[in-house]
ZAMARGU-4260 file (C-alpha; in steps of 0.2 Angstrom, whole numbers, plus 5000, padded with zeros to 4 digits):
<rodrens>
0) 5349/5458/5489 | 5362/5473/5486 | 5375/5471/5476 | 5383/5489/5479 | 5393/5481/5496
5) 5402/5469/5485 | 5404/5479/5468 | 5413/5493/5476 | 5429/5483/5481 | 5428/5472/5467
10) 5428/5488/5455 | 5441/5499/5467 | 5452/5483/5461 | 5448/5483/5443 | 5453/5502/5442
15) 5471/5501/5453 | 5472/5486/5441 | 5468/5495/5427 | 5480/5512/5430 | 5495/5502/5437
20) 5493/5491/5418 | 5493/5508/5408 | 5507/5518/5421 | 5518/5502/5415 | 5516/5505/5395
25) 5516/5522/5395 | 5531/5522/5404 | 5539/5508/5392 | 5533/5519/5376 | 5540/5534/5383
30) 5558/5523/5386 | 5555/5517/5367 | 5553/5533/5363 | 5569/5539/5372 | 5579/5524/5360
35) 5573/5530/5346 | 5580/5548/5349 | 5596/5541/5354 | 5594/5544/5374 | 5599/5532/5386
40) 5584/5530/5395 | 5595/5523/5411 | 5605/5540/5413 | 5589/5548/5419 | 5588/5552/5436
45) 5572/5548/5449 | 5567/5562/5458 | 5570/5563/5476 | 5558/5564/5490 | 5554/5585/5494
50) 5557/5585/5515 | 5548/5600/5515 | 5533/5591/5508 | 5533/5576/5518 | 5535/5591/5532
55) 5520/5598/5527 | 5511/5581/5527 | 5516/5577/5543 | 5511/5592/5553 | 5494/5593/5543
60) 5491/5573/5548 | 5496/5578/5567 | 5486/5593/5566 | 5469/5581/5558 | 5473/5571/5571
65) 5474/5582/5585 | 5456/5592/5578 | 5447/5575/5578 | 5451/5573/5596 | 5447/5591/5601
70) 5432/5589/5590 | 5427/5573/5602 | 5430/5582/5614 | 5418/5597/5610 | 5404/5586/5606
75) 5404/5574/5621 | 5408/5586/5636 | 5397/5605/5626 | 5385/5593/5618 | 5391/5605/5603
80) 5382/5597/5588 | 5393/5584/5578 | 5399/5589/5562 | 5401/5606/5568 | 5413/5601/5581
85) 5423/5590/5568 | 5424/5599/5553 | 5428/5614/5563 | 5442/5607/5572 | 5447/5596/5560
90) 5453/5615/5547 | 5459/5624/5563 | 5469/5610/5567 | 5475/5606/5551 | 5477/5624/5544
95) 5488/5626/5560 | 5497/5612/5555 | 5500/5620/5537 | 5505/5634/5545 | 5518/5627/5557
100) 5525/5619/5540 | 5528/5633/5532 | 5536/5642/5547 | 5549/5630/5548 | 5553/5629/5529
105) 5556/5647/5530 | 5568/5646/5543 | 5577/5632/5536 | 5578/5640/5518 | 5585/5657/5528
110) 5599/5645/5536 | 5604/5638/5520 | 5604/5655/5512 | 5616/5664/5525 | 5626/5647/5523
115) 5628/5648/5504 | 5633/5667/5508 | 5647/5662/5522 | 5654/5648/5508 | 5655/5664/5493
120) 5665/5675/5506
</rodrens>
């Protein structure tokens, strides 16, 4: 009998276990830590959420997405061989994706730049 099939979940849970136990005291010694020195550990602030990186996430899942499919496509209709046609479409795709991103997120830095000028004059 194997026992890899049912050691692999059991340890995947022991180790998310594990770091979500040592993210919470590190995070209560840093906050004793900030007592000690006199800082209110409630005046600090939680970082927001970057749009352009959940930009970035999104167009390189849509792009993943759309290679899988393409890449399906190859290898069912060429009889192109499999992990050619996947991996291949899979970084165009995806690359695409990145680069769609990063298009927009010039743009809209450029809008905000020219407004920031037009509320100085």
């Amino acid at each position: 009998m194997e026992f890899s099939p049912i050691l692999i979940p059991i340890i995947l849970f022991i180790g998310l276990f594990t770091m979500i136990i040592f993210l919470r005291k590190y995070e209560n010694e840093e906050r004793m830590a900030m007592i000690e020195k006199g800082i209110n550990p409630g005046n600090t602030t939680k970082p927001r959420i970057n749009p352009s990186g959940t930009l970035r996430f999104g167009l390189l899942a849509i792009g993943a997405g759309t290679g899988l499919l393409i890449g399906n496509f190859l290898e069912r209709s060429l009889d192109l061989y499999r992990p050619v046609a996947y991996f291949s479409m899979v970084l165009l795709f995806g690359g695409t994706g990145l680069l769609v991103s990063y298009v927009i997120q010039l743009r809209q830095d450029e809008k905000e730049k020219r407004e920031k000028q037009r509320e100085i004059m």
